[in-house]
C-alpha positions, 0 to 999 in steps of 0.5 A: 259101724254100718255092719253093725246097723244092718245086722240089727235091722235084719234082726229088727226086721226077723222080729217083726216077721215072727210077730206078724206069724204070732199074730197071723190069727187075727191078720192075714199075712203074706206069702203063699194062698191057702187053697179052700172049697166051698160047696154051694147048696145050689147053682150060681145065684144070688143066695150065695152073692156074699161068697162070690163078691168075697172072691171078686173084691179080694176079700178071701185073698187079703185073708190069705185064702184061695177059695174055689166056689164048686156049685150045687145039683139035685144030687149034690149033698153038701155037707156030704162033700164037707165031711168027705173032706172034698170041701173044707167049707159048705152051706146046708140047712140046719135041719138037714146037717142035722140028720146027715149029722145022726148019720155020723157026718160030724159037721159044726156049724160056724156060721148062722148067715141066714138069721130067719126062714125064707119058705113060704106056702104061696096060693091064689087070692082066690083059694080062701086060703091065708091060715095053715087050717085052710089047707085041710082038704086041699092039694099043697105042694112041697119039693121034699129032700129035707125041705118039707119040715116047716110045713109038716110041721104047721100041719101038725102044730094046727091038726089040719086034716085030709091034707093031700101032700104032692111033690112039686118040681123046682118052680111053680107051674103047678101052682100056675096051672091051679094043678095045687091049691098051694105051693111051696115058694122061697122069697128069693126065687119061686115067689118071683117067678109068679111075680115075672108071669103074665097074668093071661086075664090082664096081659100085665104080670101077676102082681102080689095081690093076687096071691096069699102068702103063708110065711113060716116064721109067722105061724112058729115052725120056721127053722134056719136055713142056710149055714157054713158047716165045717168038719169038727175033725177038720176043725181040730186039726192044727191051725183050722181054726185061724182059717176058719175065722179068716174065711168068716171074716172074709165072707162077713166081709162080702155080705156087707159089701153086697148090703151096700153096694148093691147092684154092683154085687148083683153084676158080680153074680150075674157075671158068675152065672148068667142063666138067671136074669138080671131082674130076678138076680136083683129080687133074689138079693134083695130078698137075701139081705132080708134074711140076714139083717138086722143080725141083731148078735152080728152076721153069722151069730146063732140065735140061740132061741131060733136055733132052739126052735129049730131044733124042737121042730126037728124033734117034733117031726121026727126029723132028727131023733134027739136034740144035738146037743151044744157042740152041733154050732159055736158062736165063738168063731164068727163073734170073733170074726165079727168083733175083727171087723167092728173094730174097722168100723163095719157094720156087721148087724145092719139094723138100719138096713132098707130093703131095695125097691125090685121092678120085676120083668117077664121072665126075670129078664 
């Protein structure tokens, strides 16, 4: 008799094990780790503090994933590294996935993170610039390498003329040395670093009154930034698609934690990579968070008119020759992944998300 109940809880026990590996789609099970990458557009910084706060609070793992974050470099192309198959997983810009996708790259995206544009065109109060007109005449800056889009294209939406474009480096010290009457600035790093300045005429740091901000979104050209792209190939392949939605899940799952646990996320970056101070850490979150909430469809859902807009700025500049067509995104993966952690009671739009109030130090220390 007692044989008997044993062998029908092994066989109860088998039961549960291969409806566990049915339903793993949706749950992680358990045994051994699936090794992921994910490449990162640039180095350790808080524009990827979602993805290191996943890997720090177990996120990925509690997914059944093991994931390796490898950073970014001027000479590194992401989505190059996405489908060369040294990456499973990557962030790009839209725009330049797109161009890399003319070129036979066969990326998709999965994950529309950034929800609008960071790109600013920064200039001094003095500079009576504060419209894209007022650019006619004047040297502006841009870094160029795919990131020159929103602003070529304002200058043609508003037929500005004798505009003298100059490559800048990766900072500000032309527009500090009035080299530039204008400079290209993201919200999360370059605006910052006038901000962390001293102002030599006060001995007290630049504050923004002293400069005129000229922000994409307002002027039409903005375009999305920064997704998670994957191979289409890759994707196809038996079972991607179930990892595909636990690294979403996973990832989601740290952005909302760095939502709201904030300075600890911003301990975790720091802990990651400590080259960048702890002050200009916090500001590059809390301009971050910006750009994903409110995610109005849910966190990693493209908006069709932004991404429409994206595309018919691409279109327009030449950036891209032809309109990518439905299969360049889906919304399926992360509404799924978003429904999954809706139903654990997450809030995945944040649309009563409040900003952080950011004391800047010199020099972002």
């Amino acid at each position: 008799m007692k044989g008997t109940r044993f062998r029908t809880l092994v066989a109860m026990l088998a039961a549960l094990a291969l409806v566990a590996t049915a339903c793993g789609d949706d749950d992680a099970g358990g045994g051994e780790l699936t090794p992921i990458n994910l490449q990162l557009q640039w180095v350790t910084q808080s524009q990827f503090a979602g993805y290191f706060a996943a890997v720090d609070q177990g996120f990925y793992e509690d997914e059944g994933l093991d994931v390796t974050i490898l950073e970014g470099a001027v000479d590194i192309v992401p989505q190059q590294v996405v489908a060369s198959g040294q990456a499973q997983f990557g962030l790009a810009w839209v725009p330049k996935a797109l161009v890399s996708n003319e070129e036979g790259a066969g990326l998709v995206n999965i994950g529309q993170v950034f929800q609008r544009s960071g790109t600013l065109e920064v200039s001094w109060a003095d500079s009576g610039i504060s419209a894209p007109g007022d650019w006619a005449g004047k040297t502006v800056g841009t870094w160029g390498f795919g990131n020159e889009f929103e602003l070529t294209a304002a200058i043609n939406r508003f037929d500005v003329a004798d505009v003298n474009l100059i490559q800048q480096p990766f900072d500000m010290s032309l527009l500090l040395n009035r080299e530039v009457d204008a400079a290209q600035a993201m919200t999360y790093n370059e605006y910052a670093q006038v901000l962390e300045a001293v102002n030599p005429d006060t001995g007290a740091l630049y504050q923004p009154s002293d400069l005129n901000v000229i922000d994409f979104n307002d002027v039409g050209t903005a375009m999305l930034q920064d997704a998670i792209w994957v191979s289409a190939v890759w994707l196809a392949e038996d079972g991607n698609e179930d990892t595909a939605r636990a690294f979403l899940r996973a990832s989601f799952r740290g952005w909302i934690f760095c939502r709201d646990n904030f300075q600890e996320c911003v301990d975790i970056v720091l802990a990651n990579g400590p080259a960048l101070g702890a002050s200009h850490q916090a500001w590059q979150l809390n301009e971050i968070n910006k750009l994903i909430w409110p995610s109005p469809a849910g966190i990693g859902v493209v908006d069709q008119d932004l991404w429409d807009q994206t595309v018919d700025v691409a279109t327009s500049e030449g950036v891209i020759t032809a309109d990518p067509g439905s299969g360049a995104f889906r919304t399926d993966l992360a509404g799924r992944a978003v429904n999954t952690l809706n139903d654990e009671g997450l809030d995945t739009t944040g649309n009563s998300y409040v900003p952080t109030a950011i004391t800047l130090n010199e020099g972002g220390n």
